[in-house]
Backbone bond lengths (Angstrom), bond angles and torsions (degrees), N, CA, C in turn:
res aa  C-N    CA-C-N  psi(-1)  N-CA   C-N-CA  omega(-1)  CA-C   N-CA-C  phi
1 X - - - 1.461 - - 1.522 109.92 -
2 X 1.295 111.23 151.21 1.708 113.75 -173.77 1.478 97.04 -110.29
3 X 1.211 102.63 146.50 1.708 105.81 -172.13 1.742 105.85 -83.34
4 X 1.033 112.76 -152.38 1.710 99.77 -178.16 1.450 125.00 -97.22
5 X 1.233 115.90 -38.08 1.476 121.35 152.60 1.524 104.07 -29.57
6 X 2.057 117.93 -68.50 1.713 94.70 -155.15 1.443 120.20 -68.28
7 X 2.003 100.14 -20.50 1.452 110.13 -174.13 1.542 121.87 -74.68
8 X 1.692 109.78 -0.68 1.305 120.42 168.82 1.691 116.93 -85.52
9 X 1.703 96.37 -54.86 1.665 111.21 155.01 1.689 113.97 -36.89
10 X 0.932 146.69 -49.15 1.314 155.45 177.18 1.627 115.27 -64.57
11 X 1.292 85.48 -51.13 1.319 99.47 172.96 1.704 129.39 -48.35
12 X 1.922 101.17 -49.86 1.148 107.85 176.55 1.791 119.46 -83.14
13 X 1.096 112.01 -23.10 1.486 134.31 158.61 1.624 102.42 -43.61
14 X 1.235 129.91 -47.09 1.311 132.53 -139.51 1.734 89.19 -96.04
15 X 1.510 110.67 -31.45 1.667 132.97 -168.62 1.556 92.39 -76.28
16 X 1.234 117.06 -50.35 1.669 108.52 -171.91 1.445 105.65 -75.63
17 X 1.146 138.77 -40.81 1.619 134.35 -162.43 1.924 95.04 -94.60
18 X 1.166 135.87 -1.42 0.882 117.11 171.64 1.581 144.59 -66.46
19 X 1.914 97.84 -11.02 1.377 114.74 -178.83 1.306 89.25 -106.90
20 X 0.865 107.75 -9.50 2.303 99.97 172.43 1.385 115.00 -61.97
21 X 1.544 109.57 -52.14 1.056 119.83 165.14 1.685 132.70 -42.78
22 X 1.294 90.17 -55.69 1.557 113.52 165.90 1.359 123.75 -36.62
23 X 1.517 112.10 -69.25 1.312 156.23 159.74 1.360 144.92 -73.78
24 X 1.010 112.24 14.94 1.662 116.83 -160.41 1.496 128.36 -93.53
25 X 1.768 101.61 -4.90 1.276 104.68 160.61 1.450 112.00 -87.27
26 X 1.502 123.90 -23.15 1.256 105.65 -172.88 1.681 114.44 -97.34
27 X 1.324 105.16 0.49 1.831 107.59 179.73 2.011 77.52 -80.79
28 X 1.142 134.23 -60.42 1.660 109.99 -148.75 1.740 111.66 -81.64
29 X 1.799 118.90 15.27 1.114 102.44 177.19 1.593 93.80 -87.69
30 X 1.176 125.52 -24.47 1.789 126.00 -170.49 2.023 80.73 -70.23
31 X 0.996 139.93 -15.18 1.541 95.78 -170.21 2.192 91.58 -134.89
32 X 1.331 116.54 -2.97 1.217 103.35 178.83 1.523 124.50 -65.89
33 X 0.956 120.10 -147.87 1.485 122.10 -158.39 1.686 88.46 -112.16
34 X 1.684 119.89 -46.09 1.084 117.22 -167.26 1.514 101.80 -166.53
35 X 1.622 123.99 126.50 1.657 114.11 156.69 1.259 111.79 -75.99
36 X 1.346 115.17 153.59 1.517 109.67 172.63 1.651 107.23 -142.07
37 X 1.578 124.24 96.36 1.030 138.38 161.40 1.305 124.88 -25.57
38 X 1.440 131.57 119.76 1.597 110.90 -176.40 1.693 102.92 -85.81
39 X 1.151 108.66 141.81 1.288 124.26 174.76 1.639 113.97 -46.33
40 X 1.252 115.36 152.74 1.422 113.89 -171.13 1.645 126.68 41.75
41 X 1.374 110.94 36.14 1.167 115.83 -163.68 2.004 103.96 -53.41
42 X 1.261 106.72 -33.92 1.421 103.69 -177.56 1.362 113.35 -117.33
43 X 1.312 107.10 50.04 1.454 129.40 137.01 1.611 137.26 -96.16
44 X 1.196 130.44 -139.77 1.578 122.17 -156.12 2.312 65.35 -110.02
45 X 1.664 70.81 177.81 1.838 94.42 179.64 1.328 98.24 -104.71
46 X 0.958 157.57 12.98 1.649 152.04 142.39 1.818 81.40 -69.70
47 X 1.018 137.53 -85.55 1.528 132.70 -141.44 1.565 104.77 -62.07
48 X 2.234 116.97 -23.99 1.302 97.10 -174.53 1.506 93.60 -81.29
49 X 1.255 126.66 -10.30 1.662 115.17 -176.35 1.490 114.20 -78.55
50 X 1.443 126.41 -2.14 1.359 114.45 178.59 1.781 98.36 -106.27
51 X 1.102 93.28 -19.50 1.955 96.32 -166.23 1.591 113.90 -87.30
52 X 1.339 99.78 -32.32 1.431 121.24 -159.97 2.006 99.25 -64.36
53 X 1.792 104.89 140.37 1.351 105.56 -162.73 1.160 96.08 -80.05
54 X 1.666 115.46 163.35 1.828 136.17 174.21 1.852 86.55 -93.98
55 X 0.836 144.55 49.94 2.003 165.91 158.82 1.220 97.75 66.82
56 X 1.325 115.66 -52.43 1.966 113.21 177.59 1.318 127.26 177.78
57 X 1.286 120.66 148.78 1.548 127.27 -157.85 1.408 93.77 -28.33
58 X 1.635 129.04 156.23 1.189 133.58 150.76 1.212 115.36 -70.99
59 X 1.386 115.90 160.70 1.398 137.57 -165.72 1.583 105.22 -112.51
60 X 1.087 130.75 150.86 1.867 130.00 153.90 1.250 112.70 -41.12
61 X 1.592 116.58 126.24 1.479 115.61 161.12 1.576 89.68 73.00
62 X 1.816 132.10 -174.08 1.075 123.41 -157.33 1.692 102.70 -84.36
63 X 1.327 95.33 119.74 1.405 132.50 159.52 1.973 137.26 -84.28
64 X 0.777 132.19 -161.28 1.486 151.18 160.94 1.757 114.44 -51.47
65 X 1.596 77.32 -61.12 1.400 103.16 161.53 2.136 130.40 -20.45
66 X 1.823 68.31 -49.54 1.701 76.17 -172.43 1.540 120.82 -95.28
67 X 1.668 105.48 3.60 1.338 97.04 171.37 1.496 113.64 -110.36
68 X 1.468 115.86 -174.09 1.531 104.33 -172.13 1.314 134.73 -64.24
69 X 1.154 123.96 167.02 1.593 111.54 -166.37 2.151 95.24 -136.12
70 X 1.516 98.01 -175.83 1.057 112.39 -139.28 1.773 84.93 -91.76
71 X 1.255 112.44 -11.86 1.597 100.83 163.76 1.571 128.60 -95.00
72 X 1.547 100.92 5.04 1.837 98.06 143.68 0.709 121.40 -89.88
73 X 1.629 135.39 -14.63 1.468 101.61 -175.99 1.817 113.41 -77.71
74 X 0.983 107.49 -24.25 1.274 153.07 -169.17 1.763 82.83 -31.67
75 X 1.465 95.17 -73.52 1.643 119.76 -168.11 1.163 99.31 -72.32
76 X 1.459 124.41 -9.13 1.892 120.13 167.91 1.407 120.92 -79.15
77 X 1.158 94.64 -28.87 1.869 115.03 169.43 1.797 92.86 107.98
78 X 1.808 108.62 20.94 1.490 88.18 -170.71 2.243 87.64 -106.52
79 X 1.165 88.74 160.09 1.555 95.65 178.94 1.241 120.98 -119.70
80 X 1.375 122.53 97.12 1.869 125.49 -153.56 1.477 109.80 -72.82
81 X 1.462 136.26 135.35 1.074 123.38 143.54 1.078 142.09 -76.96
82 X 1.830 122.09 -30.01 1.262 132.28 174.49 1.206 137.12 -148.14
83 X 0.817 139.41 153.51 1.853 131.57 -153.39 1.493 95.09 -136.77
84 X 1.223 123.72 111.38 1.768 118.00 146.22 1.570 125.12 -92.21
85 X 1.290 133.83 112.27 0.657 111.48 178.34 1.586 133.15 -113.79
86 X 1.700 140.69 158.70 1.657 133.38 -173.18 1.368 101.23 -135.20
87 X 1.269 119.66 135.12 1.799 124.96 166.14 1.632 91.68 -111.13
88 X 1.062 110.95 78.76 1.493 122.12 165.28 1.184 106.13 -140.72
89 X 1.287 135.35 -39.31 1.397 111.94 160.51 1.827 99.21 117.69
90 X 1.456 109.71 1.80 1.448 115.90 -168.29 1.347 119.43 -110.28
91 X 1.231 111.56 9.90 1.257 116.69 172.05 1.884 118.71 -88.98
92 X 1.403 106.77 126.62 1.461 135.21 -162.77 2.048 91.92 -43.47
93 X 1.477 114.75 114.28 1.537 95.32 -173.87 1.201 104.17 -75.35
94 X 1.385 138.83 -25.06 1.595 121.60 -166.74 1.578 120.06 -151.44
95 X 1.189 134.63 -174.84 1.510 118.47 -160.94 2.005 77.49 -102.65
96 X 1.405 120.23 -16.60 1.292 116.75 -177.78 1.891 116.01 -81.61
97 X 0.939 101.00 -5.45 1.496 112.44 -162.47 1.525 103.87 -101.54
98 X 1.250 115.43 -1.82 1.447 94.83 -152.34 1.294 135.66 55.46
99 X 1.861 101.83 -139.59 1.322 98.86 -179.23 1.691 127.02 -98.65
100 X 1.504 101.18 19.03 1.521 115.71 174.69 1.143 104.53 -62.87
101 X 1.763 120.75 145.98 1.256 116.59 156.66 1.523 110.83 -132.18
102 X 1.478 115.85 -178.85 1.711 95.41 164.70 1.061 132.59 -76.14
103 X 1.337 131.20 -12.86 1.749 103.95 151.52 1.209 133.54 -34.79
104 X 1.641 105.04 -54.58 1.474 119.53 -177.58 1.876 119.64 -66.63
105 X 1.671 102.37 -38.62 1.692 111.32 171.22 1.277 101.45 -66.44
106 X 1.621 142.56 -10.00 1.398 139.29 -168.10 1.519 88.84 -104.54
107 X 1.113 129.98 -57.10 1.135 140.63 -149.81 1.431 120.30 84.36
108 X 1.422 115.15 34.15 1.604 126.28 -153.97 1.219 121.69 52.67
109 X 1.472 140.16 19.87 1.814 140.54 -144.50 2.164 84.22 -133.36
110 X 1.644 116.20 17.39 1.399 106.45 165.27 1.800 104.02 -98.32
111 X 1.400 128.09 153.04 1.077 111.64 -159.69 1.470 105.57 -89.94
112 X 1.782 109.87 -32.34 1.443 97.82 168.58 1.821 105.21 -140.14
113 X 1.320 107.14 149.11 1.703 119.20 165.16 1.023 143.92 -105.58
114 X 1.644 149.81 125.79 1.396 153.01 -109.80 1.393 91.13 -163.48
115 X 1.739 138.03 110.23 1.033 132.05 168.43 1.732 105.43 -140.90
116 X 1.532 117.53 149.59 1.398 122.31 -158.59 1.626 103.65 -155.89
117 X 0.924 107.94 132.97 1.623 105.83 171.11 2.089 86.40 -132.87
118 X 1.216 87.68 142.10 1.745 117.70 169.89 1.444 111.73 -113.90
119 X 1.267 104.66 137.91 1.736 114.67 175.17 2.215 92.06 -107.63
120 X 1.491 107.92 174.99 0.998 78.28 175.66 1.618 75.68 -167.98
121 X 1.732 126.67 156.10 1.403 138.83 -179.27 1.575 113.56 -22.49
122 X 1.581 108.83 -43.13 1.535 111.14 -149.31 1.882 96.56 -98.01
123 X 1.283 108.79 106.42 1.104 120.15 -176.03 1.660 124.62 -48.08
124 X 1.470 114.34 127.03 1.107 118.82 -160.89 1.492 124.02 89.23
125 X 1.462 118.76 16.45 1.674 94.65 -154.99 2.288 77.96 -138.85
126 X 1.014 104.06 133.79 1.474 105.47 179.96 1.378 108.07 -160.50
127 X 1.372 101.91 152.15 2.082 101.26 -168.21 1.732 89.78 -138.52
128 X 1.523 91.01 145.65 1.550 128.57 -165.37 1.224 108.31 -123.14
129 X 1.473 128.98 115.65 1.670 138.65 -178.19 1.195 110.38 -121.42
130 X 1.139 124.61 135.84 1.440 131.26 162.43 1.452 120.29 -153.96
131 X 1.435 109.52 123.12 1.838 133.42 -145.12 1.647 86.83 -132.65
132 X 1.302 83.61 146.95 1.838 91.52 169.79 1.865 97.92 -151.99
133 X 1.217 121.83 -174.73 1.733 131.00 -175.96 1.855 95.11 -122.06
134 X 1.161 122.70 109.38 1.389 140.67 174.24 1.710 95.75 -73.15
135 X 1.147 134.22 -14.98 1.657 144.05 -173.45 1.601 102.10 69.81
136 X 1.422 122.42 -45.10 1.065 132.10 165.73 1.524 138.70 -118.51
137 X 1.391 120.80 134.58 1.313 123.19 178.12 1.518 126.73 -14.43
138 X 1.782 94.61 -41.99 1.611 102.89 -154.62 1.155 87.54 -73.86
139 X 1.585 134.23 -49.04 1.842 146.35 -131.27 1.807 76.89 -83.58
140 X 1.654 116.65 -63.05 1.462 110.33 -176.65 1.486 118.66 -49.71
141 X 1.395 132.62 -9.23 1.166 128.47 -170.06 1.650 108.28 -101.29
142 X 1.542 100.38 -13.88 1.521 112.74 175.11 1.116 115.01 -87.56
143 X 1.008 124.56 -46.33 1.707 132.87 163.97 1.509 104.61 -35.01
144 X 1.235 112.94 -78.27 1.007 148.70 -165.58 1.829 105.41 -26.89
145 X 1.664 90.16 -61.24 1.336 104.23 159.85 1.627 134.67 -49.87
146 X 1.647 103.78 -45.46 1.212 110.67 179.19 1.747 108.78 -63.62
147 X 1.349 112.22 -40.26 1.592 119.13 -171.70 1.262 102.30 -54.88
148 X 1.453 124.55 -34.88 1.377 112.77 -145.97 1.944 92.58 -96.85
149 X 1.204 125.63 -28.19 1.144 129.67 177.02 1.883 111.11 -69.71
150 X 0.823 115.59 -33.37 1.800 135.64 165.30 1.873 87.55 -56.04
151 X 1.136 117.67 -77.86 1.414 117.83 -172.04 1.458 111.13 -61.97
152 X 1.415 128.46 -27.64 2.013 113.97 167.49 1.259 115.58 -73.58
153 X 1.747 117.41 -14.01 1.454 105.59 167.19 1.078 121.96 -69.02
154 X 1.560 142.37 15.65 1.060 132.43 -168.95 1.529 104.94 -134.85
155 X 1.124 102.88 7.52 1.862 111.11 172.30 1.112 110.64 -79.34
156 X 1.395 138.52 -27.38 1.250 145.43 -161.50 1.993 103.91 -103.45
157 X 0.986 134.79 97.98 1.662 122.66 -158.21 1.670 103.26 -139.53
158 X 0.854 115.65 139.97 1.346 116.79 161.52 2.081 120.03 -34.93
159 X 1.236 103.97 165.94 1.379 99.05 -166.58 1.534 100.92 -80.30
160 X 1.420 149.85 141.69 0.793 153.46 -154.07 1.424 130.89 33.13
161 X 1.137 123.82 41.12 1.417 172.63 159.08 1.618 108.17 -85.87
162 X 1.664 114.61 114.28 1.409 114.01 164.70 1.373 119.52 -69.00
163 X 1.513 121.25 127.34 1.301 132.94 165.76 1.362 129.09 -135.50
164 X 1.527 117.90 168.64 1.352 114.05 -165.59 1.595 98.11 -107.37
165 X 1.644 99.29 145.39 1.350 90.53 -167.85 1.792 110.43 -107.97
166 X 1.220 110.32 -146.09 1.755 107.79 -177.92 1.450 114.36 -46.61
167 X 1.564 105.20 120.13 1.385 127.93 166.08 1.673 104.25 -53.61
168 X 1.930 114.94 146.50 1.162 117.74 178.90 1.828 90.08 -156.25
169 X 1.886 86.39 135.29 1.179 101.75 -157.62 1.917 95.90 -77.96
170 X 1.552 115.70 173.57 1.346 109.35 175.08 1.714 98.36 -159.50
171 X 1.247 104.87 123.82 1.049 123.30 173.13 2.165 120.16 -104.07
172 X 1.185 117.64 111.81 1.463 106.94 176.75 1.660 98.89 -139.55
173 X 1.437 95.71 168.62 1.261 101.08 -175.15 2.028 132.19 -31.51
174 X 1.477 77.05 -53.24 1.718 90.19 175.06 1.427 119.94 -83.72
175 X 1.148 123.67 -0.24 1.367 123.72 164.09 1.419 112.18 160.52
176 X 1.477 116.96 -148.39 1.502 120.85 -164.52 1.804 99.55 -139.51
177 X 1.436 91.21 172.85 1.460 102.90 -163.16 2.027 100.41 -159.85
178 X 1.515 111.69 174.89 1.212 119.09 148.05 1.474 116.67 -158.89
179 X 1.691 114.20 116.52 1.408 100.07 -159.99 1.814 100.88 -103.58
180 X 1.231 121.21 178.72 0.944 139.84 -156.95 1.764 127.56 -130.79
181 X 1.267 137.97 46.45 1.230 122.37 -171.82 1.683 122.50 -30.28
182 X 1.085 101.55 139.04 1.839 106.02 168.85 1.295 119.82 -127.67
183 X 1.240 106.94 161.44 1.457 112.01 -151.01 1.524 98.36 -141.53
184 X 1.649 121.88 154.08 1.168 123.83 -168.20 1.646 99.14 -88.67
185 X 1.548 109.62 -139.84 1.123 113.02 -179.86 1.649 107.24 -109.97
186 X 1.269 127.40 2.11 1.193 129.80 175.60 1.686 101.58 -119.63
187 X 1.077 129.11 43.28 1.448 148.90 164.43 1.330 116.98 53.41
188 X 1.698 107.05 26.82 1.775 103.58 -170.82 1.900 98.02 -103.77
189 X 1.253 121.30 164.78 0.711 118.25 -168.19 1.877 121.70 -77.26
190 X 0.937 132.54 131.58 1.321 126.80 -172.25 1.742 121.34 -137.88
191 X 1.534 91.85 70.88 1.582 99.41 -175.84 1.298 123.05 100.98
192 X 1.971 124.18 -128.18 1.320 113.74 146.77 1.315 87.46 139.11
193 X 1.761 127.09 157.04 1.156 137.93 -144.10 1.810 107.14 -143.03
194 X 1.462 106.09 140.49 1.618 102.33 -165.98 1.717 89.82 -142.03
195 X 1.602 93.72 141.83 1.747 103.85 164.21 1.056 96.17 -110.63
196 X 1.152 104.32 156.66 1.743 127.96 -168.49 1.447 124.38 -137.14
197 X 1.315 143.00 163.17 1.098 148.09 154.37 1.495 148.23 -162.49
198 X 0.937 133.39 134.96 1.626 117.08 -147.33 1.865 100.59 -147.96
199 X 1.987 100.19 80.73 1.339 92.13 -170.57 1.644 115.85 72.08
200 X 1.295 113.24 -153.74 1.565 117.29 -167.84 1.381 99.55 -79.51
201 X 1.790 144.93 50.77 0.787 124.51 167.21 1.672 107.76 -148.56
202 X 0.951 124.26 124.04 1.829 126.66 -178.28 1.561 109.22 -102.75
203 X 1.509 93.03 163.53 1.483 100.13 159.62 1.742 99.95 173.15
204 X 1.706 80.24 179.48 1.939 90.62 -177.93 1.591 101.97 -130.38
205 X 1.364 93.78 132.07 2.042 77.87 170.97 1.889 89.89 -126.30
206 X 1.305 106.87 176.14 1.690 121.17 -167.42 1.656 94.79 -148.66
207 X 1.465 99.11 150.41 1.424 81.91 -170.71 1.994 69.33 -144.54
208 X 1.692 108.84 134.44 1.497 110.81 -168.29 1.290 90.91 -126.03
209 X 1.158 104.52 124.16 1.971 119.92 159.57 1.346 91.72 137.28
210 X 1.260 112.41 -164.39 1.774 132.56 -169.46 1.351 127.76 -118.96
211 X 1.723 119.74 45.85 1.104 90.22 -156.24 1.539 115.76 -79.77
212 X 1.417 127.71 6.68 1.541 132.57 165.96 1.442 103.72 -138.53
213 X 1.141 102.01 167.71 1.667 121.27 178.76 1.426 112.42 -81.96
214 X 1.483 112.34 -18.48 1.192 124.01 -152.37 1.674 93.36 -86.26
215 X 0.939 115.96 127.47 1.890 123.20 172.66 1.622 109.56 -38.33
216 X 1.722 99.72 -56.16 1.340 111.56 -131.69 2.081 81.24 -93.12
217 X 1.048 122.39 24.90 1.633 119.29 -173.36 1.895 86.36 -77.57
218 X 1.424 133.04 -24.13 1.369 107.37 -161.15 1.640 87.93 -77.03
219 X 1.116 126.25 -31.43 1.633 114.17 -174.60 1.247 125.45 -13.27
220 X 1.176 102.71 -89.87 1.761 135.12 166.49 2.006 90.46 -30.05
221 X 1.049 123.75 -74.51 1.852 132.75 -165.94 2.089 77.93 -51.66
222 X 0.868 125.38 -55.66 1.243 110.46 -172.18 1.724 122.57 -72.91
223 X 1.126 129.40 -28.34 1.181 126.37 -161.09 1.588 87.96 -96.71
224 X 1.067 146.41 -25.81 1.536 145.98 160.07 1.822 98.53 -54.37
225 X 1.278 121.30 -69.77 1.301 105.69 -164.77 1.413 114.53 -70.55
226 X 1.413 118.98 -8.97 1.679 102.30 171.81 1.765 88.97 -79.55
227 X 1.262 138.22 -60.05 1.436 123.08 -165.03 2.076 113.50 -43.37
228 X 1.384 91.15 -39.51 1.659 84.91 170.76 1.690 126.17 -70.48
229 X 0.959 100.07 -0.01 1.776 117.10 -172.73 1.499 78.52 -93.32
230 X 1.000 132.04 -60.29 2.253 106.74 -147.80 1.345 96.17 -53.29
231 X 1.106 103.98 151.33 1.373 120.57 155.87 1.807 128.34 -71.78
């Protein structure tokens, strides 16, 4: 139990990131690097899946490149409209985090940063990534740690209060992860949030809205973005 001070602290935390959630593709086109519209947006979904952008040229070392692209969602059954993307490292990682991002969880000492928010057809529903290069395994395995403890504070919530529920570990070829279903305040499922890692490189992506009932839909959104993380 949190005494009243933290449950006020939480409280107001919960007041600032709540239009992030809401909103979060359109706060990072005012500060990304670039939006990029998928082509034929108001055409059939076979044409946005051949047209639709991978967010933006890759960069040296971790890039664009390394976060997810527009042919997972594809295979999620979700259909993206727009990608902004920033390698600054300042984009807010989670609707649980507040206003931390990885610059600030790095303390700027990661060598490079990869951040993306996607809008996507099915109204209300948008996913938020943010990857950085630890240079080494060990520094990525610390992060890694810290992310995932940032994300169990938010399992525990007041009663009608959105929270994320039982962590599930994930192991794939290119690395490891643990994703997270979330849930609104009337206990249905609404999206859900995964840390990841692949070698010297971490990150968290969140994926907000509903597009299934099914808990375990962030899986699949997760085991794609650790494979886009290896280098």
């Amino acid at each position: 139990m949190f005494d009243n001070q933290a449950a006020r602290s939480k409280s107001a935390r919960r007041g600032r990131t709540a239009g992030v959630a809401a909103s979060v593709g359109a706060a990072l086109i005012a500060v990304g690097i670039g939006a990029f519209p998928a082509a034929g947006a108001d055409t059939s979904a076979a044409s946005r899946s051949a047209t639709a952008p991978a967010a933006a040229p890759a960069a040296p070392g971790l890039g664009s490149a390394g976060l997810m692209q527009s042919d997972d969602f594809f295979q999620q059954g979700l259909a993206p409209v727009r990608a902004t993307v920033d390698l600054t490292g300042k984009q807010a990682l989670s609707a649980c985090s507040g206003e931390e991002t990885m610059r600030g969880l790095t303390r700027g000492k990661a060598t490079a940063y990869a951040d993306v928010t996607w809008t996507f057809d099915t109204k209300g529903t948008s996913l938020t990534e943010s990857a950085a290069d630890g240079a080494t395994d060990a520094s990525a395995a610390s992060y890694e740690k810290q992310l995932d403890k940032l994300v169990r504070g938010c399992q525990d919530e007041p009663r009608g209060h959105w929270y994320y529920g039982k962590g599930h570990a994930i192991t794939v070829k290119a690395g490891e992860g643990r994703w997270y279903p979330a849930f609104n305040g009337d206990g249905k499922v609404a999206g859900g949030v995964a840390v990841i890692r692949s070698g010297h490189r971490f990150g968290i992506v969140e994926l907000t809205g509903q597009p299934s009932d099914d808990p375990r839909f962030i899986e699949g959104i997760t085991a794609a973005a650790i494979n886009r993380l290896a280098d």
